[in-house]
Every structure is written in C-alpha cells, then in structure tokens.
C-alpha positions in Angstrom: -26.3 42.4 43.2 -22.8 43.4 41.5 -20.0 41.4 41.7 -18.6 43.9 43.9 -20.9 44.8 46.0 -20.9 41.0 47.0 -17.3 41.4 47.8 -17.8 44.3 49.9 -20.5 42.4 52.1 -18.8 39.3 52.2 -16.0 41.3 53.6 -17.7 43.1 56.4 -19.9 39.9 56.9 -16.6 38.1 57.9 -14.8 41.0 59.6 -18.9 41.1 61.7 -18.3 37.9 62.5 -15.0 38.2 63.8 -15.7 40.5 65.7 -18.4 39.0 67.5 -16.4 36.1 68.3 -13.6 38.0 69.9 -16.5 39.8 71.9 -17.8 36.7 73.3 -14.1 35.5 74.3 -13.9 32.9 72.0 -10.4 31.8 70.5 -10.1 32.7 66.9 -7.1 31.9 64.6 -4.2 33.5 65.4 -4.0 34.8 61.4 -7.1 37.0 62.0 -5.9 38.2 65.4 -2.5 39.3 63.5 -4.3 41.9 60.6 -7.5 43.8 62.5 -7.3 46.1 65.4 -9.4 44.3 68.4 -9.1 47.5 70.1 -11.6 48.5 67.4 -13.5 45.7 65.8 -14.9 44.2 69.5 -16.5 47.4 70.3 -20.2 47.5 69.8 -20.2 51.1 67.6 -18.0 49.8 65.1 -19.6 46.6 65.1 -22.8 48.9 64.5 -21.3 50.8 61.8 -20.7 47.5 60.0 -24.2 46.9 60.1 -24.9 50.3 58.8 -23.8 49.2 56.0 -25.2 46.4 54.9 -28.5 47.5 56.1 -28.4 50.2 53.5 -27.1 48.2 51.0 -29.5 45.7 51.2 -32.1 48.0 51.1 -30.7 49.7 48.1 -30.8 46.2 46.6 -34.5 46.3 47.1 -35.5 49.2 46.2 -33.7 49.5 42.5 -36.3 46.8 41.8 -38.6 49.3 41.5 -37.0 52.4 39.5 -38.4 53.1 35.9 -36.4 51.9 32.9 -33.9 54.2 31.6 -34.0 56.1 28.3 -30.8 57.0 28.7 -27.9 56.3 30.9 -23.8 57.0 31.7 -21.6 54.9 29.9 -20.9 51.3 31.5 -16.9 52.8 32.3 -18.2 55.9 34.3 -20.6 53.6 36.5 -17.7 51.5 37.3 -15.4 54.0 38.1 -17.6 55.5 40.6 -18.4 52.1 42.0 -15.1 51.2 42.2 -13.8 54.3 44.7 -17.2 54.6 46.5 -16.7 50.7 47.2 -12.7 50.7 47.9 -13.6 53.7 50.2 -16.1 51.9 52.2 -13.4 49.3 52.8 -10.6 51.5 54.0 -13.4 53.3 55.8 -14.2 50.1 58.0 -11.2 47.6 58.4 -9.2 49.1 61.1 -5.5 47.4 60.4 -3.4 46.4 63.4 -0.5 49.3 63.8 -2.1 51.8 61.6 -1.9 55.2 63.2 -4.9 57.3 64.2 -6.1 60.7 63.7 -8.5 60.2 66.7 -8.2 58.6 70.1 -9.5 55.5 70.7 -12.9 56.5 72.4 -16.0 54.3 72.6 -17.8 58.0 73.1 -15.9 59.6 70.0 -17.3 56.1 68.4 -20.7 56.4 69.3 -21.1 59.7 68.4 -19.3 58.5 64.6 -22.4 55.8 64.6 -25.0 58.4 66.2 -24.2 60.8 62.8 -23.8 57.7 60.5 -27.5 56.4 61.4 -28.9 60.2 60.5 -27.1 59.5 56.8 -28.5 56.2 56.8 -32.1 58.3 58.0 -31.8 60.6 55.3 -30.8 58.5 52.5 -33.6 56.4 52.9 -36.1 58.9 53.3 -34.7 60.7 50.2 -34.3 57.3 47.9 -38.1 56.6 49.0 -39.3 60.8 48.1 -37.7 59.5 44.5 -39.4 56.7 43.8 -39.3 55.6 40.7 -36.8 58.3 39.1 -33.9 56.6 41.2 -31.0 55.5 39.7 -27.5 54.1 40.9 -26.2 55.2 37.4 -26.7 58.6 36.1 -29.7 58.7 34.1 -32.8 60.0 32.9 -36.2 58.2 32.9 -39.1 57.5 31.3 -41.4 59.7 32.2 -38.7 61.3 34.6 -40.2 64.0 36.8 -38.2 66.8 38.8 -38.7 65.9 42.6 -39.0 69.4 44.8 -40.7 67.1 48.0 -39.3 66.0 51.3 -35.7 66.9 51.5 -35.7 67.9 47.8 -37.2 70.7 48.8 -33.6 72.5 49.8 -31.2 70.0 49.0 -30.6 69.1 45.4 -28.8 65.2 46.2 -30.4 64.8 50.1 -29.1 61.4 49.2 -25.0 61.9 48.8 -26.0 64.4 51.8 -26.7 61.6 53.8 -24.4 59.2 52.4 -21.7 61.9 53.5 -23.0 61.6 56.4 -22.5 57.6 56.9 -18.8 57.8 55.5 -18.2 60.8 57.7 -19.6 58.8 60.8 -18.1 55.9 60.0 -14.6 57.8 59.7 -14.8 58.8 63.4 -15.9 55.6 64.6 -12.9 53.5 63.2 -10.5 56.7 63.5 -7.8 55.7 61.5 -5.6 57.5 58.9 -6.3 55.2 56.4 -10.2 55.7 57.3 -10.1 59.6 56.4 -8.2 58.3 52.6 -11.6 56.1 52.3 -13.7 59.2 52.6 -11.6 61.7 50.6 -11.7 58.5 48.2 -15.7 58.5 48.2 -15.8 62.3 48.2 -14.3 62.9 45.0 -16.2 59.9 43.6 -19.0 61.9 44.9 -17.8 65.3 43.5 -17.4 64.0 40.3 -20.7 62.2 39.9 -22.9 65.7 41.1 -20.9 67.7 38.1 -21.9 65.1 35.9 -25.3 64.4 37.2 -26.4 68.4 36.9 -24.9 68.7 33.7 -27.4 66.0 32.7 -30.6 67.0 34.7 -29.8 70.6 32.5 -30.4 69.2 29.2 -33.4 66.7 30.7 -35.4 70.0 31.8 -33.9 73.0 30.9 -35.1 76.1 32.4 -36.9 74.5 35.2 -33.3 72.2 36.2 -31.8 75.6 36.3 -34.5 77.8 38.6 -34.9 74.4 40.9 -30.8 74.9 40.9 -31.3 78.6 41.7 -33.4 78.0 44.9 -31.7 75.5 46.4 -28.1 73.8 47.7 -26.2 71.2 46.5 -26.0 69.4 49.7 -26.3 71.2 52.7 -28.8 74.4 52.7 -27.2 77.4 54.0 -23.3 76.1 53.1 -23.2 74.4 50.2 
C-alpha cells in the first residue's frame, strides 16, 4: 500500500472514529470538536460513506495482487499525479470543516440517498475490476498477454470502472454537501478526464483496429450519454 494511500485511511480511520465517539455521547477533546462539522460526521450516512471508502480500497489492495506483470507502463510522474488529485479529492470530498458553507441542506435523506448512489459505484466498480481480472492496472498499462474485455459491463461501457468510481465521489459529494466537497470531485474528475485520453490513446496502439471498432460500439462511461 502507497504511502499515500495510508495517509488517506489513516485519516478517515481517525475522522471514523471520531465520529463514533461523538455518536455515543462520549467527551472528546475539545481540538477535534473545534475543526469537523458534528452536524455531519455523527450521522450514520456519512459515517457509511467513510466506510465506502476503505472498503474499496482495501479491496483494491487485494485484488492488484493478482494483475499480470506489465510490459509496459505510464511514467512513475503521471501515476503520481493522478494519485495525488484522485487522493486530495477524496479528502476534501469527506472531511466536512466546521463553518464551511453548503451547496445542499443538511438532510439525513439528501445523505442517504448520496450513500444509496455511492454503494451502486462501489457495486459497479467491483464487478467491473473482477470482469478484468488479470488485465487490471492502477497505472496505465498494457499486459502480457493483455486481452480486450467486451464482458459484463464492458459490454457498453468502455471504463465501467471510473463509471462507478464517479459514481462514489458523486454520492459522497451529496452526502457531506459542502462547497469544498464539489472542488474534491471536480478535482478527481479532471484526474479522471485526463487518465481516459491517455488510457485510449494507449489501448489504440496495443490493438489497433479492434481498440477502435470496440470504441465505435460503445460509450466512454455512460451508454446512451457519454
């Protein structure tokens, strides 16, 4: 596990925790009371939008275990950039400051339905990352013996993965509802932007004529839109 994905978790692992303690009524130091919103943090959909989290980063963990090795691969500086605003994102995304205004009213049914749509990301994303196999990288790549998936999802979406992982910065935006939230996604959405344009351009010169019919018959992200 990167460096800083252990920051990120250790993060929401503390902010978690803080949380649950404030939900049980316990006293907790007045320092930590003084930076997070309780308004937001004590209320069970953010809480499960924390866990969102994790959950799928854990599991991404796991799973990379088992991707082929790479013939070829980004550069070391392009993988960190897009770590580095995905990861940033995910943090403005979920820590709700005390005094920061709000593009949504506070609403534990505007934040259930943020969780509801971030647990279909987390759905598809796993259901996508597991139609891969072992052709799934976190950096853009090609592998040995790399095969063009057209099952599952891949079937009309292109990346069913950033589709759902849209889907789980989207949700997680409504659920904490803050100004600073929407920066995080428009932060992971360029991040996202930028490594489709670069990922396409590779999958063209990995196969060629068949990269560009598969390209032809499907959508990007969501069938029908875009």
């Amino acid at each position: 596990m990167t460096r800083l994905k252990r920051l990120l978790l250790a993060i929401l692992g503390g902010v978690v925790a803080g949380a649950t303690i404030a939900r049980l009524d316990v006293q907790i130091d007045t320092g930590f009371a003084a930076v997070f919103d309780h308004a937001v943090i004590t209320r069970w959909p953010w809480i499960g939008a924390a866990f969102g989290w994790v959950i799928f980063s854990f599991y991404w963990e796991i799973a990379a275990k088992n991707a082929a090795p790479a013939m070829s691969a980004e550069s070391r500086s392009s993988r960190a950039i897009h770590l580095l605003l995905t990861n940033v994102g995910i943090v403005l995304l979920m820590v709700p400051l005390r005094g920061l205004s709000r593009f949504l009213p506070l609403s534990s049914a505007l934040m259930a339905g943020g969780l509801a749509v971030e647990a279909m990301g987390l759905s598809l994303a796993i259901l996508a990352r597991r139609h891969l196999g072992r052709n799934w990288s976190g950096e853009i790549s090609i592998k040995v013996d790399h095969q063009l998936i057209r099952s599952g999802p891949y079937k009309k979406m292109r990346h069913p993965i950033y589709t759902g992982i849209f889907m789980m910065y989207a949700g997680t935006a409504l659920v904490t509802g803050t100004w600073l939230a929407l920066a995080g996604f428009a932060m992971a959405a360029f991040a996202y932007a930028r490594k489709i344009r670069l990922e396409e351009a590779n999958l063209n010169v990995a196969f060629g004529p068949e990269y560009a019919a598969y390209r032809r018959e499907t959508w990007a992200l969501v069938p029908g839109l875009f």
